[in-house]
N, CA, C and O atoms as CSV, one atom per row, in Angstrom:
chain,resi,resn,atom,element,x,y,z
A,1,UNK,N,N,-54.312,-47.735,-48.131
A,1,UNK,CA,C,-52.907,-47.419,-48.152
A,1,UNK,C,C,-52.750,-45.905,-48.035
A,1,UNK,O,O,-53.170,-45.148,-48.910
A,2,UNK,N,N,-52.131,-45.486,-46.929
A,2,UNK,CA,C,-51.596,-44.096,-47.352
A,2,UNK,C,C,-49.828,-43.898,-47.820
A,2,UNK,O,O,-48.906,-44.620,-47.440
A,3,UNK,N,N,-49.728,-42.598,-48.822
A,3,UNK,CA,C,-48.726,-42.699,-49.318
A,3,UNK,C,C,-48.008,-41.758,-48.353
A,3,UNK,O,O,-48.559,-40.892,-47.672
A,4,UNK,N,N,-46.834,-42.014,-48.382
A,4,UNK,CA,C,-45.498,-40.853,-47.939
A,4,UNK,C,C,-44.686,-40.100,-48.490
A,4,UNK,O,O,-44.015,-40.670,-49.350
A,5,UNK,N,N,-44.467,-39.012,-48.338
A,5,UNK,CA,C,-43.744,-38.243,-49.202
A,5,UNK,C,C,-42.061,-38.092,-48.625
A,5,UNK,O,O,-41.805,-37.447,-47.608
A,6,UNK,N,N,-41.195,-38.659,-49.293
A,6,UNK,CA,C,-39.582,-38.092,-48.772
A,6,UNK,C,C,-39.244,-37.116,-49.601
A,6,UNK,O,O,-39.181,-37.107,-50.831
A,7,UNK,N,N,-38.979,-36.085,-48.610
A,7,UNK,CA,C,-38.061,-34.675,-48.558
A,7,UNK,C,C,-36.362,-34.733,-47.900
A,7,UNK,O,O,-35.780,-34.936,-46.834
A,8,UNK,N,N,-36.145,-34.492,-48.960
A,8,UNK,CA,C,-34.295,-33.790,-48.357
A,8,UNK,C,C,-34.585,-32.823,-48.255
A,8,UNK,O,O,-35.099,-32.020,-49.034
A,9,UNK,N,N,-34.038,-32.740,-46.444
A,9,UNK,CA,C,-34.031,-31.252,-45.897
A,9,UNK,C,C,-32.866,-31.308,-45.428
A,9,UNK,O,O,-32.766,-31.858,-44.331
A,10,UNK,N,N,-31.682,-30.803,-46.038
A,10,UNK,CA,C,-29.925,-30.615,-45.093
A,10,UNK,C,C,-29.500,-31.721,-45.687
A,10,UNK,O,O,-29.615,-31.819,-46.909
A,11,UNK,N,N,-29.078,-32.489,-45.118
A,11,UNK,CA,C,-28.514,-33.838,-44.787
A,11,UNK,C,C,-29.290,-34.998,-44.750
A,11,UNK,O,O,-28.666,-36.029,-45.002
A,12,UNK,N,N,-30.910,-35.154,-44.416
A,12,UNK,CA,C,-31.520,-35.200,-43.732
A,12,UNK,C,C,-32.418,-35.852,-44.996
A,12,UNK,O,O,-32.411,-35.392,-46.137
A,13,UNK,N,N,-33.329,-37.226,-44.477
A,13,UNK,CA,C,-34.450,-37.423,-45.266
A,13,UNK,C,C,-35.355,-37.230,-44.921
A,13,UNK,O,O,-35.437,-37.771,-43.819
A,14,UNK,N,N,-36.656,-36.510,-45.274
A,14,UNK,CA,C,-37.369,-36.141,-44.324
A,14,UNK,C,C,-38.674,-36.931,-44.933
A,14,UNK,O,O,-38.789,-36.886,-46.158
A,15,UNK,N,N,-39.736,-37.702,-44.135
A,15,UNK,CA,C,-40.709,-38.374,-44.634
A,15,UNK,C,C,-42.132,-37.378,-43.565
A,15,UNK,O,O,-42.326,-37.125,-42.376
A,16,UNK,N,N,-42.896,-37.072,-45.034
A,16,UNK,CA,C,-44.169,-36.250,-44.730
A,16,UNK,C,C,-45.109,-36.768,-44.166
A,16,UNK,O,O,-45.174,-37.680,-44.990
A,17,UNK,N,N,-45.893,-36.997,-43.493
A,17,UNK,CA,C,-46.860,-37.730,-42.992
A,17,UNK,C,C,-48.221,-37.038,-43.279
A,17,UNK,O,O,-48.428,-36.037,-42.594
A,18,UNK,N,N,-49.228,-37.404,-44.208
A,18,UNK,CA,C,-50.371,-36.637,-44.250
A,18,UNK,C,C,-51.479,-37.215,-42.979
A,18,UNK,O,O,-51.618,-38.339,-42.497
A,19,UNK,N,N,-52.269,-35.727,-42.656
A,19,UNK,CA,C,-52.892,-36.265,-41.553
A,19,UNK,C,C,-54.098,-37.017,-41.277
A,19,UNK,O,O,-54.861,-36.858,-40.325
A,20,UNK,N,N,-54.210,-38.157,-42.563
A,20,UNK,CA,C,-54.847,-39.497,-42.138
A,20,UNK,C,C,-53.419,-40.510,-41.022
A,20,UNK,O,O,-53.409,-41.300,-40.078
A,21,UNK,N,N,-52.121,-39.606,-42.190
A,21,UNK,CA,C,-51.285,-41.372,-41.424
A,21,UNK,C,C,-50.989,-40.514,-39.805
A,21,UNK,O,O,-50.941,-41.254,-38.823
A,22,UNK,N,N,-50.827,-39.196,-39.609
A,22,UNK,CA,C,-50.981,-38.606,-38.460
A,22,UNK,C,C,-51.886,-39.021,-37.452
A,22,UNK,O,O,-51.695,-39.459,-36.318
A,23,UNK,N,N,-52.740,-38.829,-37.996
A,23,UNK,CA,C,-53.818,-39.885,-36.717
A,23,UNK,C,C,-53.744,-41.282,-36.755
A,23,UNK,O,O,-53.617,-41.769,-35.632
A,24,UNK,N,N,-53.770,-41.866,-37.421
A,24,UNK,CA,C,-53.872,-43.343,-37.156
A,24,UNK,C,C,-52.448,-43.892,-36.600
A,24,UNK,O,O,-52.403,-45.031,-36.134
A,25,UNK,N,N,-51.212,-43.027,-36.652
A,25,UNK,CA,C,-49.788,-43.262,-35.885
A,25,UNK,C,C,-50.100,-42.701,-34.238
A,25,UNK,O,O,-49.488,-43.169,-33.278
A,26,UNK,N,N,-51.493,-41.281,-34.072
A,26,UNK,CA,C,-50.928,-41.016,-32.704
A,26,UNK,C,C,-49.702,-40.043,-32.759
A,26,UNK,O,O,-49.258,-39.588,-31.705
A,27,UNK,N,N,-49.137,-39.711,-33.986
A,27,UNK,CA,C,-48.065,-38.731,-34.131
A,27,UNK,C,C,-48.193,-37.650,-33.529
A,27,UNK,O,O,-49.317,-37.149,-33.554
A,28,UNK,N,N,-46.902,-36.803,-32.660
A,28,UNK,CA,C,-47.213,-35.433,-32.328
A,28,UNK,C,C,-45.966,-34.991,-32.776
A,28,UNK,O,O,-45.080,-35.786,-33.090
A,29,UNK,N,N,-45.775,-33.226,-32.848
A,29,UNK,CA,C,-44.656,-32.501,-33.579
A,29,UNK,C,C,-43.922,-33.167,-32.144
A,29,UNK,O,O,-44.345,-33.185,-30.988
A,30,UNK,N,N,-42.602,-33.715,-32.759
A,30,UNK,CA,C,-41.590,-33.728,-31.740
A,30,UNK,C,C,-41.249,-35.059,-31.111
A,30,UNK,O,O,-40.285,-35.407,-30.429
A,31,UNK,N,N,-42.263,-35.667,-31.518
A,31,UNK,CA,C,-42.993,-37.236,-30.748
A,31,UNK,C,C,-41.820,-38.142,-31.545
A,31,UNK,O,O,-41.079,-37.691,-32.419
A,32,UNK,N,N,-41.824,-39.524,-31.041
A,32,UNK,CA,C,-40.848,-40.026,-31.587
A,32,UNK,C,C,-41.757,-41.366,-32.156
A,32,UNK,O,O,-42.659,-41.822,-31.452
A,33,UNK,N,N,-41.385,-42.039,-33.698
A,33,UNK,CA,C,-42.235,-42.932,-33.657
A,33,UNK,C,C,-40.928,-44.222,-33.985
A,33,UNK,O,O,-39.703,-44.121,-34.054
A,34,UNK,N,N,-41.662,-45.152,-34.102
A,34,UNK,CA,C,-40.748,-46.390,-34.205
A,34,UNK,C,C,-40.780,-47.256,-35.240
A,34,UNK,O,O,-41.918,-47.675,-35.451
A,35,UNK,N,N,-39.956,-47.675,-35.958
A,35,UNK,CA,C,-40.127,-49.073,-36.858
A,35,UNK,C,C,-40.095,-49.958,-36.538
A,35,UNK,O,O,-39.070,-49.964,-35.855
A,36,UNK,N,N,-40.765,-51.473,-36.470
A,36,UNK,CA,C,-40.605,-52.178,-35.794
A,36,UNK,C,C,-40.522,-53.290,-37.330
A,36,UNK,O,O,-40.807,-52.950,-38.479
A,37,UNK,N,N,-40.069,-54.578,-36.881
A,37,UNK,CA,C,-39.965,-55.540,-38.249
A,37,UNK,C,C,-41.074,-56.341,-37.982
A,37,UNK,O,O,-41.327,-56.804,-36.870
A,38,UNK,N,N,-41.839,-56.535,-39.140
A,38,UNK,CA,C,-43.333,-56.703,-39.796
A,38,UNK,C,C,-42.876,-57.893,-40.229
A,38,UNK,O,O,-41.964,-58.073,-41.036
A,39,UNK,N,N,-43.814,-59.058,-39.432
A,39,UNK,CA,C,-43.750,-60.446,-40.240
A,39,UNK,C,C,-44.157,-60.351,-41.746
A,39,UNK,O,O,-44.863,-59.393,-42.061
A,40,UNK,N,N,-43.943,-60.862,-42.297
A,40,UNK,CA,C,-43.580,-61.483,-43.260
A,40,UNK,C,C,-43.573,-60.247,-44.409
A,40,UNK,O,O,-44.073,-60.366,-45.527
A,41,UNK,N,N,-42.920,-59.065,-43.912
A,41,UNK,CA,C,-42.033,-58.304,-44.730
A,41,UNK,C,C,-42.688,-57.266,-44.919
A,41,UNK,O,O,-41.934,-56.518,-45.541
A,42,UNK,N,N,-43.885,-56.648,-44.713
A,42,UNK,CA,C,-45.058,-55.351,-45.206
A,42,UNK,C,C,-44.013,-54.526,-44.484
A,42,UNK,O,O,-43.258,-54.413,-43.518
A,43,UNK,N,N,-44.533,-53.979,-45.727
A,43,UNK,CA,C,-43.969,-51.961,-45.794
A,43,UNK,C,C,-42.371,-51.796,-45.878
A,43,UNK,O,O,-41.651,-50.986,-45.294
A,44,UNK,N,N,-42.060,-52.761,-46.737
A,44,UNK,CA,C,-40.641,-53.103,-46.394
A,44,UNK,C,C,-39.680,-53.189,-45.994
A,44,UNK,O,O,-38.541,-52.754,-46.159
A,45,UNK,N,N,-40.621,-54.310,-44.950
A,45,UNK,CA,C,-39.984,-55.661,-43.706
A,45,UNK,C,C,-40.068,-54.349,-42.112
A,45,UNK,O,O,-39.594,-54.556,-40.995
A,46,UNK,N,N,-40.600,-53.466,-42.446
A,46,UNK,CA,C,-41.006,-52.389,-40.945
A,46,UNK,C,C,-42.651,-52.190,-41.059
A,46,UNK,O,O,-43.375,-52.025,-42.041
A,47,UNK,N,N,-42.945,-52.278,-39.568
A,47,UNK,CA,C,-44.021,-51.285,-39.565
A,47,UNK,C,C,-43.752,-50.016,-38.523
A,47,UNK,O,O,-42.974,-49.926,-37.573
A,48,UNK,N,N,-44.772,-49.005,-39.119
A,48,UNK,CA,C,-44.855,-47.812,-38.219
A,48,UNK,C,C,-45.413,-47.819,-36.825
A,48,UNK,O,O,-46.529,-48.333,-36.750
A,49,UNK,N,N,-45.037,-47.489,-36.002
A,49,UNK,CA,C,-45.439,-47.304,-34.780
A,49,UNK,C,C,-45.064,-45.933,-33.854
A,49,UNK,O,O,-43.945,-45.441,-33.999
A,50,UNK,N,N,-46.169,-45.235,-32.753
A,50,UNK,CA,C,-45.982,-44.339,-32.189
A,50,UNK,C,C,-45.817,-45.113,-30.838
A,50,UNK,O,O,-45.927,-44.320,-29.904
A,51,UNK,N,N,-45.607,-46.303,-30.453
A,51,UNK,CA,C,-45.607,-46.657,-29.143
A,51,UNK,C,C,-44.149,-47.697,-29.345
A,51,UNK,O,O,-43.862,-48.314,-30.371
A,52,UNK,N,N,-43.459,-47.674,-28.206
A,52,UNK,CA,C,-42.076,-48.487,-28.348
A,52,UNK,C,C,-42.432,-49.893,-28.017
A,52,UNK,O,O,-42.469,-50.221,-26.831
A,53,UNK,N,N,-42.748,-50.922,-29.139
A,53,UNK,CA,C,-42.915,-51.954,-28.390
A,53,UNK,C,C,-42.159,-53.053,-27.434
A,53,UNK,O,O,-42.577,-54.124,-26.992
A,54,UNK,N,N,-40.926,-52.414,-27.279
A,54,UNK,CA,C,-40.065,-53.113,-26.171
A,54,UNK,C,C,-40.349,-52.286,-24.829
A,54,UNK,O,O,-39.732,-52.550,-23.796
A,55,UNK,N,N,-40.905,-51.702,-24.866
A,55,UNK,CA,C,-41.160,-50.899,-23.277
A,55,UNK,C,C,-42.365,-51.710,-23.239
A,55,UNK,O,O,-42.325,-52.553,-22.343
A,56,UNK,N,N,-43.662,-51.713,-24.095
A,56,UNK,CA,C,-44.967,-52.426,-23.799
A,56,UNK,C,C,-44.766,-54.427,-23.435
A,56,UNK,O,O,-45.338,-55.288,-22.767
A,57,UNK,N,N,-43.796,-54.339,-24.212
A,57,UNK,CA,C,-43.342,-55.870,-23.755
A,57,UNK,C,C,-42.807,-56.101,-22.517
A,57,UNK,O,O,-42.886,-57.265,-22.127
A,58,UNK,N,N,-42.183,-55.155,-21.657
A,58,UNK,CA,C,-41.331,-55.146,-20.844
A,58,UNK,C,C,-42.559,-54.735,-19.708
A,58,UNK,O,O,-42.494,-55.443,-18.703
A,59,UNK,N,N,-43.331,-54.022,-19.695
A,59,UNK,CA,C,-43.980,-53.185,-19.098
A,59,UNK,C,C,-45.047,-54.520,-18.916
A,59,UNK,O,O,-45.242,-54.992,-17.796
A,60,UNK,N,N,-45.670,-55.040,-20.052
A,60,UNK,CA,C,-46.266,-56.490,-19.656
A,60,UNK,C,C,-45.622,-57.624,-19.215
A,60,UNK,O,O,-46.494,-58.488,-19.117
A,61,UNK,N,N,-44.371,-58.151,-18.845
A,61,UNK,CA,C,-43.462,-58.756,-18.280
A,61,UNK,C,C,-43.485,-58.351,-16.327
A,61,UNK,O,O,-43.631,-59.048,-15.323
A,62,UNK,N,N,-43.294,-57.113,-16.534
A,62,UNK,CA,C,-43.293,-56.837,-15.031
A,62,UNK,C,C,-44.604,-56.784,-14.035
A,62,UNK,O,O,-44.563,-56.924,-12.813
A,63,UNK,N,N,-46.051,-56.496,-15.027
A,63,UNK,CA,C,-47.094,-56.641,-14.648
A,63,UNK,C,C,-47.499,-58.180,-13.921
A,63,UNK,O,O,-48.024,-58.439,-12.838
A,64,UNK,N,N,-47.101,-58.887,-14.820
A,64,UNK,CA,C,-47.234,-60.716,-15.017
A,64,UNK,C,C,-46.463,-61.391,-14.220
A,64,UNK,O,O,-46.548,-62.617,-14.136
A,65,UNK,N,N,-45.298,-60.414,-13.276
A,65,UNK,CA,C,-44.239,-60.621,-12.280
A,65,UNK,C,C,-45.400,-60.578,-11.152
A,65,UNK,O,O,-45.919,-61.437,-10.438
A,66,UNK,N,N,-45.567,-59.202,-11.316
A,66,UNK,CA,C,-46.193,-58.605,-9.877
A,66,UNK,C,C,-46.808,-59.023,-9.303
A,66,UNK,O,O,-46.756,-59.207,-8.087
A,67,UNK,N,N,-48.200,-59.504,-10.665
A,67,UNK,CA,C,-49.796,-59.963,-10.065
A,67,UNK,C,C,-48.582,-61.624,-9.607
A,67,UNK,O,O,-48.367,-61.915,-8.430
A,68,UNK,N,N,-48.176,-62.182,-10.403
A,68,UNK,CA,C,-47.947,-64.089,-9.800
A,68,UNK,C,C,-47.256,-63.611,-8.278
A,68,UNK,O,O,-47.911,-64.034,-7.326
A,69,UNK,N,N,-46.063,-62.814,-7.917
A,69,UNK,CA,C,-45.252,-62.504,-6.757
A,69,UNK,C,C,-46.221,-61.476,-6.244
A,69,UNK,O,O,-45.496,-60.627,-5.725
A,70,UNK,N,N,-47.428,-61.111,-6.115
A,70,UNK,CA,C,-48.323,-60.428,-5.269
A,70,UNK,C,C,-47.768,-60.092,-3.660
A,70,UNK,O,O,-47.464,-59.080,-3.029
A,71,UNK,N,N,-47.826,-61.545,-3.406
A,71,UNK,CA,C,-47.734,-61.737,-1.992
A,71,UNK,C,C,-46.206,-61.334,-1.431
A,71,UNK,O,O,-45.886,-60.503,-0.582
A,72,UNK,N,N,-45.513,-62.105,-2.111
A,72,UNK,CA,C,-43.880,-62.089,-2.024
A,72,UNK,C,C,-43.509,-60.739,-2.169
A,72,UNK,O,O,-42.976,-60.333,-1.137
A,73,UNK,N,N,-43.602,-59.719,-3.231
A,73,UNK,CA,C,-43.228,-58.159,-2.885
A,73,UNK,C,C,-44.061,-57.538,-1.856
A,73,UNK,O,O,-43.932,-56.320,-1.730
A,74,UNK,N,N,-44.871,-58.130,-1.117
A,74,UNK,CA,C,-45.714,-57.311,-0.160
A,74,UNK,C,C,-45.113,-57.246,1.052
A,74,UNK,O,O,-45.058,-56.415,1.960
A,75,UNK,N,N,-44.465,-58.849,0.743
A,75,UNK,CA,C,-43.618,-59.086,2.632
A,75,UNK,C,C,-42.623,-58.121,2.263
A,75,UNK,O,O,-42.470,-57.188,3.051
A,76,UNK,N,N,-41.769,-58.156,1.015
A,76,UNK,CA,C,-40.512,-58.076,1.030
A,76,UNK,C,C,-40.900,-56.086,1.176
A,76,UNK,O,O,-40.118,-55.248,1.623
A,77,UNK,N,N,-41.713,-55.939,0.866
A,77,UNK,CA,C,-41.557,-54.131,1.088
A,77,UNK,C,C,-42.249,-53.529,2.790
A,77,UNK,O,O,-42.705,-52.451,3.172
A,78,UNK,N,N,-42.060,-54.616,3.326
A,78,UNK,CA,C,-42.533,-54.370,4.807
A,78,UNK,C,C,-41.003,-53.539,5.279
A,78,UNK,O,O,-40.857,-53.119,6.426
């Protein structure tokens, strides 16, 4: 388990990331990370993520288009 630290900075909650959870997120200054909802409720009901998993879902959707319609976008981009 690593722990997190929340800081109020302004307005603002700010959660510290020490740099075990820095590396194992892939975090960079500026980088954006994501919560995503965690079956059956860990870390309460989110997990952390540095990758958007609706782009990787989407991004494997269009792959799984391409390779089955191979042929069919080949004519159609003549």
């Amino acid at each position: 388990m690593i722990r997190l630290e929340a800081r109020k900075i302004g307005d603002a909650l700010v959660v510290v990331l020490p740099q075990e959870a820095i590396h194992a997120l892939d975090a960079v200054e500026g980088g954006t990370l994501h919560l995503t909802a965690a079956p059956g409720g860990g870390c309460g009901g989110y997990l952390p993520s540095s990758a958007d998993a609706d782009l990787e879902r989407t991004t494997q959707i269009v792959e799984d288009i391409a390779e089955r319609y191979r042929d069919t976008l080949e004519d159609l981009a003549k």
